[in-house]
C-alpha positions in Angstrom: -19.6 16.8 15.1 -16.4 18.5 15.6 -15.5 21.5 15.4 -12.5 22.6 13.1 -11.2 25.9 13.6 -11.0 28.0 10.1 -7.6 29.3 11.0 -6.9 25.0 9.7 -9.9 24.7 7.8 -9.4 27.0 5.5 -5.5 26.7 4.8 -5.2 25.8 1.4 -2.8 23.9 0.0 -1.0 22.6 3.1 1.5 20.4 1.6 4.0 20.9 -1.3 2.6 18.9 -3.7 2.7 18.1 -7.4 0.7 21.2 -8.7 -0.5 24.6 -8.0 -3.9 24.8 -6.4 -6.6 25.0 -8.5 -10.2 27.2 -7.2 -12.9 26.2 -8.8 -17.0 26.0 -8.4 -18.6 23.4 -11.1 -17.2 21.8 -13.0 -14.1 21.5 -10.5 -10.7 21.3 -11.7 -12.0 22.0 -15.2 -10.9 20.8 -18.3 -8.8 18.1 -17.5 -10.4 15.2 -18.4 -10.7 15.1 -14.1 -13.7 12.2 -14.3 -15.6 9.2 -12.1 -14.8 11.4 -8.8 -15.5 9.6 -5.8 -14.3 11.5 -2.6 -13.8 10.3 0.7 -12.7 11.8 4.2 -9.4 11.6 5.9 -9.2 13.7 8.9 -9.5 17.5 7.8 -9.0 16.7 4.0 -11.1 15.7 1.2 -9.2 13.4 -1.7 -11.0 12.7 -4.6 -10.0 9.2 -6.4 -10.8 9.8 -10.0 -10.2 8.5 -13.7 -8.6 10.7 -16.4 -9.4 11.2 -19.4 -6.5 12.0 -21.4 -7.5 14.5 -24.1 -10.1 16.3 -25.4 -9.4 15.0 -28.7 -10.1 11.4 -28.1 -12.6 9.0 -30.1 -13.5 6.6 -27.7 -12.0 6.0 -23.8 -8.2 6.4 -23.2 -7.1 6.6 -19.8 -3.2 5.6 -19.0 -3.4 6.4 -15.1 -5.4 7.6 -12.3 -5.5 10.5 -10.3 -5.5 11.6 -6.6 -6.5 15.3 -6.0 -7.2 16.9 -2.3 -8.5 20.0 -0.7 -9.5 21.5 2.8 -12.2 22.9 1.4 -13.6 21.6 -1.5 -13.1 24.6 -3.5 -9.4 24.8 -3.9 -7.8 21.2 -5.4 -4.2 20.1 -5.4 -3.2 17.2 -7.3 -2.0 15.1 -4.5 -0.7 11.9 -6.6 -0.9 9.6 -9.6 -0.9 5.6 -9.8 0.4 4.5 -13.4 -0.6 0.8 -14.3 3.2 0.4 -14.3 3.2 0.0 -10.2 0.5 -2.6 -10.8 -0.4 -6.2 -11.7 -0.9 -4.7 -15.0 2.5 -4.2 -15.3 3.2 -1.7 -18.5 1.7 1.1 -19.9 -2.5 1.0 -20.1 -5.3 2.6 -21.9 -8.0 1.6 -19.8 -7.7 2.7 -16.3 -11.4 3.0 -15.6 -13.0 3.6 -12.5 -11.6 3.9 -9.1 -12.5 3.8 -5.0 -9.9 4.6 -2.4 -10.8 4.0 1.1 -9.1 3.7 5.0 -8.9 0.9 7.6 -6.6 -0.3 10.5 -4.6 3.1 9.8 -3.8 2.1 5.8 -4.8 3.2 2.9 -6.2 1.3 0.0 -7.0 1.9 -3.3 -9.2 0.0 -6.1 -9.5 0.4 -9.1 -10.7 -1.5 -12.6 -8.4 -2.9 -15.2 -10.5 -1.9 -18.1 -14.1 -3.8 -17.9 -12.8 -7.3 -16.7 -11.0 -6.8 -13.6 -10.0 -5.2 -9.9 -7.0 -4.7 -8.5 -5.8 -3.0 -5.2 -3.0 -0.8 -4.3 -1.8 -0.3 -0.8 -0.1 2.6 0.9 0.2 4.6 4.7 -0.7 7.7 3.1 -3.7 8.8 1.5 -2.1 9.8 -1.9 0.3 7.0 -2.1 3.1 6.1 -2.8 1.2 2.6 -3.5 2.4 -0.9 -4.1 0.4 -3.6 -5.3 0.3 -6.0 -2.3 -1.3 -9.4 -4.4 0.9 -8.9 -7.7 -2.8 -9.9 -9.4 -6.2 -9.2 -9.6 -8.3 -9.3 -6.5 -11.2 -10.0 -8.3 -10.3 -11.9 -11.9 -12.1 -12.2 -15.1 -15.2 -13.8 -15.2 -15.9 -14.6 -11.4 -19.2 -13.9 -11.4 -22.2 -13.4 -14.5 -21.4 -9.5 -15.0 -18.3 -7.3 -15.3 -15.8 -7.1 -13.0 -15.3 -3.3 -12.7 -16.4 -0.3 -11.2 -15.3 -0.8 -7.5 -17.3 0.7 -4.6 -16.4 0.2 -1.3 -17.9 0.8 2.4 -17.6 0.4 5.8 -20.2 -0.5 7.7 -20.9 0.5 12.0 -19.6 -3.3 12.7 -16.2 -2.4 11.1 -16.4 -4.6 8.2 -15.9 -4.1 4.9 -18.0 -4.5 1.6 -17.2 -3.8 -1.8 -20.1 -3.7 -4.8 -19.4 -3.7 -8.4 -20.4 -5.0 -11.7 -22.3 -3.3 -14.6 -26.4 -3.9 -14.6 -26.0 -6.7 -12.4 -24.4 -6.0 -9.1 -22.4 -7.9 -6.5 -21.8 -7.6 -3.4 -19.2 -8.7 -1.0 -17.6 -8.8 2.3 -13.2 -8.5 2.5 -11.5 -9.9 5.1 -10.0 -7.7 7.6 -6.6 -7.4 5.6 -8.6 -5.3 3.1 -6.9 -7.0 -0.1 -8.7 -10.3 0.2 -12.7 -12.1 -0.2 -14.5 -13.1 3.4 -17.4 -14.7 1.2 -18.6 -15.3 -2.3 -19.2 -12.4 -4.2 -23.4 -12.1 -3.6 -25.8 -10.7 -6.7 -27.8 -8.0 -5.7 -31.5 -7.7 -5.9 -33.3 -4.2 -7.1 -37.0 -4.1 -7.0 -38.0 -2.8 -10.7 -35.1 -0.5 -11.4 -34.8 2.6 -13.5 -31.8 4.1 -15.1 -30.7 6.5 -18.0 -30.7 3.1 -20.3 -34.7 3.0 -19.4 -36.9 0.7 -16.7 -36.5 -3.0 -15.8 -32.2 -1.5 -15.9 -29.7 0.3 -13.8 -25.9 1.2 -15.1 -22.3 0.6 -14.8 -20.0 2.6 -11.8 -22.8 1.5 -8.7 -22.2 3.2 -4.9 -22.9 2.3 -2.0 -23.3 4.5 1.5 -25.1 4.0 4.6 -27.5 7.1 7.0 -29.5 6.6 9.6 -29.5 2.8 9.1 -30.5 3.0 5.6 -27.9 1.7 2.9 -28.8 3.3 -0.3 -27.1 1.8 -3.7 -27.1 4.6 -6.4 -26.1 4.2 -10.0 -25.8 7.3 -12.2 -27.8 9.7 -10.5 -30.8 7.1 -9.6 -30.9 5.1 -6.3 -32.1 2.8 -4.3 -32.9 1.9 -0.5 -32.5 -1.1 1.9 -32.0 -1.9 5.5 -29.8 -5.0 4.9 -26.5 -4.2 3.0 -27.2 -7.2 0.6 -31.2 -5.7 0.1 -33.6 -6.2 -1.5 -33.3 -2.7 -2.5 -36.4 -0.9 -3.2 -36.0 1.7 -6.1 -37.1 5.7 -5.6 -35.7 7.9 -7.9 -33.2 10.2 -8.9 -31.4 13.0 -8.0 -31.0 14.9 -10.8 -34.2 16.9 -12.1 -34.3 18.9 -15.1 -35.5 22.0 -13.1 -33.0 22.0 -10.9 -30.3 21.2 -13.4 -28.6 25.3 -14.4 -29.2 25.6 -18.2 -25.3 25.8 -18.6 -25.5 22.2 -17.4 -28.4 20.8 -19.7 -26.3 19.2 -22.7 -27.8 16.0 -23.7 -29.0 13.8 -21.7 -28.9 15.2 -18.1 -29.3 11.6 -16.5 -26.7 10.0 -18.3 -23.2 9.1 -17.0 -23.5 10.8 -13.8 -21.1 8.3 -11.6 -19.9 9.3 -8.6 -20.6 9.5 -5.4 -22.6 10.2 -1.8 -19.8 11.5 0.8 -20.3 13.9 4.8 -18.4 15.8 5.7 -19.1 18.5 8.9 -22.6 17.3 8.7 -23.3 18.1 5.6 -23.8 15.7 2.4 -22.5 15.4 -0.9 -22.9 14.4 -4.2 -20.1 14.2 -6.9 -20.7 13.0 -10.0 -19.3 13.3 -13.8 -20.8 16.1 -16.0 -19.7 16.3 -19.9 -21.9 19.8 -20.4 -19.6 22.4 -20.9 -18.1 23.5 -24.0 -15.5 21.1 -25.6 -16.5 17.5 -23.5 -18.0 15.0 -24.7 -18.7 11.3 -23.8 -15.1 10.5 -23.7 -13.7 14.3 -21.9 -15.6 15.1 -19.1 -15.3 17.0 -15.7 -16.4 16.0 -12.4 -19.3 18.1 -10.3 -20.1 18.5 -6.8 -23.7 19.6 -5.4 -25.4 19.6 -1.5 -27.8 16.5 -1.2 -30.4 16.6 1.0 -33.0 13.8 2.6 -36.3 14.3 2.8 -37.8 13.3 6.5 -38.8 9.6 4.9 -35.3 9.4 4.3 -35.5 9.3 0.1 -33.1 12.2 -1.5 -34.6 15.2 -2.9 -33.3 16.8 -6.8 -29.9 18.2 -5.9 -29.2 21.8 -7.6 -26.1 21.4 -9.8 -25.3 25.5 -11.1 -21.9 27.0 -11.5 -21.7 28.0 -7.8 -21.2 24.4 -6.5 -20.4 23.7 -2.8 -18.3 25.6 -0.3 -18.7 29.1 -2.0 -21.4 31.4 -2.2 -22.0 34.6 -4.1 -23.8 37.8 -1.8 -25.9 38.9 -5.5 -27.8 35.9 -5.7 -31.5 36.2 -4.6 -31.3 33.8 -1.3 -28.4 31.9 -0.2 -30.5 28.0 1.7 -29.5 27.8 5.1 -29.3 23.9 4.7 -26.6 24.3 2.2 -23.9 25.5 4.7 -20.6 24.0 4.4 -20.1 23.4 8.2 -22.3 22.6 11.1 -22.8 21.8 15.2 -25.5 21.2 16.7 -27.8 21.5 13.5 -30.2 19.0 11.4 -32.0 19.5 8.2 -35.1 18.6 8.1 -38.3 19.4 5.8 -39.6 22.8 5.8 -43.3 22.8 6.3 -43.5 25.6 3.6 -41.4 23.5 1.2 -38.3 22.6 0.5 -35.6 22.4 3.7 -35.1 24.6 6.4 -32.4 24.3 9.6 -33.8 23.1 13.1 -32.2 21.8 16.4 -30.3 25.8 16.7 -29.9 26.9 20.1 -26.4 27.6 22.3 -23.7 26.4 20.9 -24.7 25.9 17.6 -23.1 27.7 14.4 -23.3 27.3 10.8 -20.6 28.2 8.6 -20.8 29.6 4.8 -17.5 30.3 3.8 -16.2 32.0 0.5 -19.5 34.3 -0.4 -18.1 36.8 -3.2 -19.3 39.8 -3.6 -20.2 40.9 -0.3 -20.8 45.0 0.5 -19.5 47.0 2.9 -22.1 47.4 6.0 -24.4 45.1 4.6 -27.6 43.8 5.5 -28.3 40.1 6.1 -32.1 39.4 6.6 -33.1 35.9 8.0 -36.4 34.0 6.9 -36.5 32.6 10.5 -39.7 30.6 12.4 -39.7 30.2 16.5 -42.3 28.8 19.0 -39.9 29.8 21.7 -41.2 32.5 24.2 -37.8 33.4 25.3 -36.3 33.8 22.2 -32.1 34.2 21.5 -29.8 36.1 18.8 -28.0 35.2 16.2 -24.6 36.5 16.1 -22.8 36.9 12.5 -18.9 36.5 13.3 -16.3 36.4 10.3 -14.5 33.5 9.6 -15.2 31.3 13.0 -17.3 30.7 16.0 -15.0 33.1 18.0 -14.2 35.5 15.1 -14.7 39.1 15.1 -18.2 40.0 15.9 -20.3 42.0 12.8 -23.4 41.9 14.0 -26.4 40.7 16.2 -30.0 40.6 16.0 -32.8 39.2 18.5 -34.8 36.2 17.4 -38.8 36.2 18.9 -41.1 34.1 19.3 -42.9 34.2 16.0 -46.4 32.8 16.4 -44.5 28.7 16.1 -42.2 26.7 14.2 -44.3 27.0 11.0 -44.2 30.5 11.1 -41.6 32.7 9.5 -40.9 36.0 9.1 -37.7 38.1 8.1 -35.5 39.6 10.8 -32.9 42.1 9.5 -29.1 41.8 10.9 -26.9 45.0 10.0 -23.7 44.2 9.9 -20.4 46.5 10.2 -17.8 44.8 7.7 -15.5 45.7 4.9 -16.2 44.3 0.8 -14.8 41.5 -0.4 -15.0 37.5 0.0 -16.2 37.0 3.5 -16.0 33.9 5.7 -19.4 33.6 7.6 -20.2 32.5 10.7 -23.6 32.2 12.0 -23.2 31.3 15.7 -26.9 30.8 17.7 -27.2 31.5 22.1 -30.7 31.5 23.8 -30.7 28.4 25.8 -30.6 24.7 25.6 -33.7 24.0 23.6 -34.0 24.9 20.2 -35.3 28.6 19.9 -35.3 29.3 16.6 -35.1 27.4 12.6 -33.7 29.3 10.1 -34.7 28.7 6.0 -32.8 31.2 4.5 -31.1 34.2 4.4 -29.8 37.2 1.6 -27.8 39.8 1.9 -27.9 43.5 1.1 -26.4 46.7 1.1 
């Protein structure tokens, strides 16, 4: 993975763009009607391609553009463009410009979206927030091609270079574009589930379906439920979902918690991501929602375990909470989450040259204590350094990892630090060796 410095990484708002930035945990970018995220990765950006839901006051769907938003981060967001169904096929002014994917190939930019439940279009530009221009003048998939609804465009790229787009609402397709990005290689496939489950019950899935691809596993998700395959096409064998009602803040709990959670799976600094809708807070509903982000993790069989959606979200961190995971850093090198033996995840694969970054943790006290729930079978041991801000940043403090009877067993290890309050950038930068000497499963912090 490389390694960005934070002196880049964490320079907000780069560009002048259309609006102020906006820091946020969950939702993000609140009360906007900012809905259907699906973010995807351009060099040291994030840009999320969303819907909008234009007022809080509406009775059923109204949505006359769609949005582009970006951040370095995923904390602070800046409104990076807008496509009006004017600068499509569509032509004039819209009410149902539903769901969206933007995506890159051969150094352009392309953008999908759904006019209303009965078609997709495409929009072209060489930027990632436009300005676009409708390259086909019509649909690129038309009304009633194939037995379901053409809407709800997902795209991918697979290791071979080529592209694949699923859509369609309870019953999927699949299939493959030509090079050029705005045109069918094949005819559109339907795509088989073994005994699906969704937020509508068994035997069904949902609208807005995703698709995304680790470790050679494809895994189609719809809502929060998904399903796995090692052929793009399937069969895709169902396993669950990803939201869990004890891991779901009570904040976050209205209704049902399953329902209308389209988003997406995205990496980023070898982490995961999972961005979805959420209509929980205080004046949404089913037609004004806001958009959520939470870490996902895999379990060693590959199968996602329950995300944690709270008001903390991704990218930030807060010193007064009671353990802050070490698998839920925002940044990473020569790191891999794997299952802890104890439970839940822990951090393995750390030895020299490896760092973990946790940026944004509020809070923090002056000359505090970080103690580290750590685990080593390595004789020789090695420290951790904590550094602010980067690998190379100023040093706060040190401690020596030992051997601590083996990998499954941990003990704490306390690390004073010498630091001013505040919002600190934290680096956790590992030396003692090539081979992995220690696996860290948490950490908290103290005065």
């Amino acid at each position: 993975m490389k390694y960005f410095p934070l002196g880049k990484l964490f320079l907000v708002c780069l560009f002048a763009m259309l609006t102020p930035c906006v820091m946020a945990s969950n939702p993000i970018v609140p009360g906007i009607g900012l809905t259907d995220p699906h973010v995807v990765i351009y060099g040291n950006r994030a840009y999320l391609y969303a819907t909008h839901d234009f007022s809080s006051e509406n009775k059923s769907f109204v949505m006359k553009d769609w949005w582009v938003w970006s951040s370095a981060d995923l904390v602070h967001w800046q409104q990076a463009g807008t496509l009006k169904p004017e600068d499509t096929f569509i032509g004039k002014p819209f009410n149902d410009c539903w769901a969206t994917f933007g995506i890159s190939k051969n150094g352009k930019y392309y953008w999908y979206f759904s006019a209303g439940p009965t078609e997709i279009g495409v929009v072209a530009a060489d930027s990632p927030a436009g300005p676009w221009h409708d390259p086909l003048g019509k649909p690129l998939l038309s009304k009633d091609l194939t037995p379901t609804e053409q809407r709800d465009p997902d795209l991918m790229v697979d290791d071979d270079g080529k592209a694949y787009m699923v859509y369609g609402t309870f019953n999927y397709f699949i299939v493959r574009l030509n090079d050029d990005m705005i045109s069918l290689a094949e005819k559109p496939q339907p795509v088989q589930i073994d005994h699906p489950y969704g937020p509508y019950g068994a035997g069904k899935t949902d609208d807005k379906p995703s698709l995304h691809k680790r470790n050679g596993i494809y895994y189609l998700s719809w809502s929060s439920f998904y399903a796995m395959a090692t052929n793009i096409y399937g069969p895709y064998s169902f396993k669950g979902s990803v939201i869990a009602a004890e891991n779901v803040a009570p904040e976050f709990r209205k209704g049902d918690i399953w329902h209308d959670r389209h988003g997406n799976f995205f990496t980023w600094h070898n982490q995961w991501f999972y961005a979805c809708n959420d209509k929980s807070q205080p004046g949404r509903g089913e037609f004004f929602r806001d958009s959520c982000i939470s870490y996902v993790h895999y379990r060693d069989n590959g199968e996602m375990a329950p995300v944690r959606l709270n008001r903390t979200g991704v990218g930030e961190y807060d010193a007064t909470q009671p353990d802050i995971e070490a698998e839920d850093y925002f940044a990473a090198e020569l790191a891999e989450i794997k299952e802890c033996a104890g439970g839940g995840f822990e951090v393995r694969g750390l030895r020299t040259g490896s760092y973990l970054l946790y940026p944004n943790i509020k809070n923090f006290p002056r000359n505090a204590t970080i103690v580290f729930r750590v685990a080593s079978g390595q004789p020789d041991g090695g420290t951790i350094e904590v550094r602010e801000n980067a690998k190379d940043g100023r040093l706060l403090g040190s401690c020596h990892i030992h051997d601590t009877g083996g990998w499954d067993q941990y003990q704490s290890i306390a690390c004073p630090l010498k630091n001013a309050s505040g919002t600190k950038n934290l680096c956790l930068v590992f030396k003692g060796g090539n081979e992995e000497f220690v696996r860290l499963d948490k950490f908290s912090i103290c005065n």
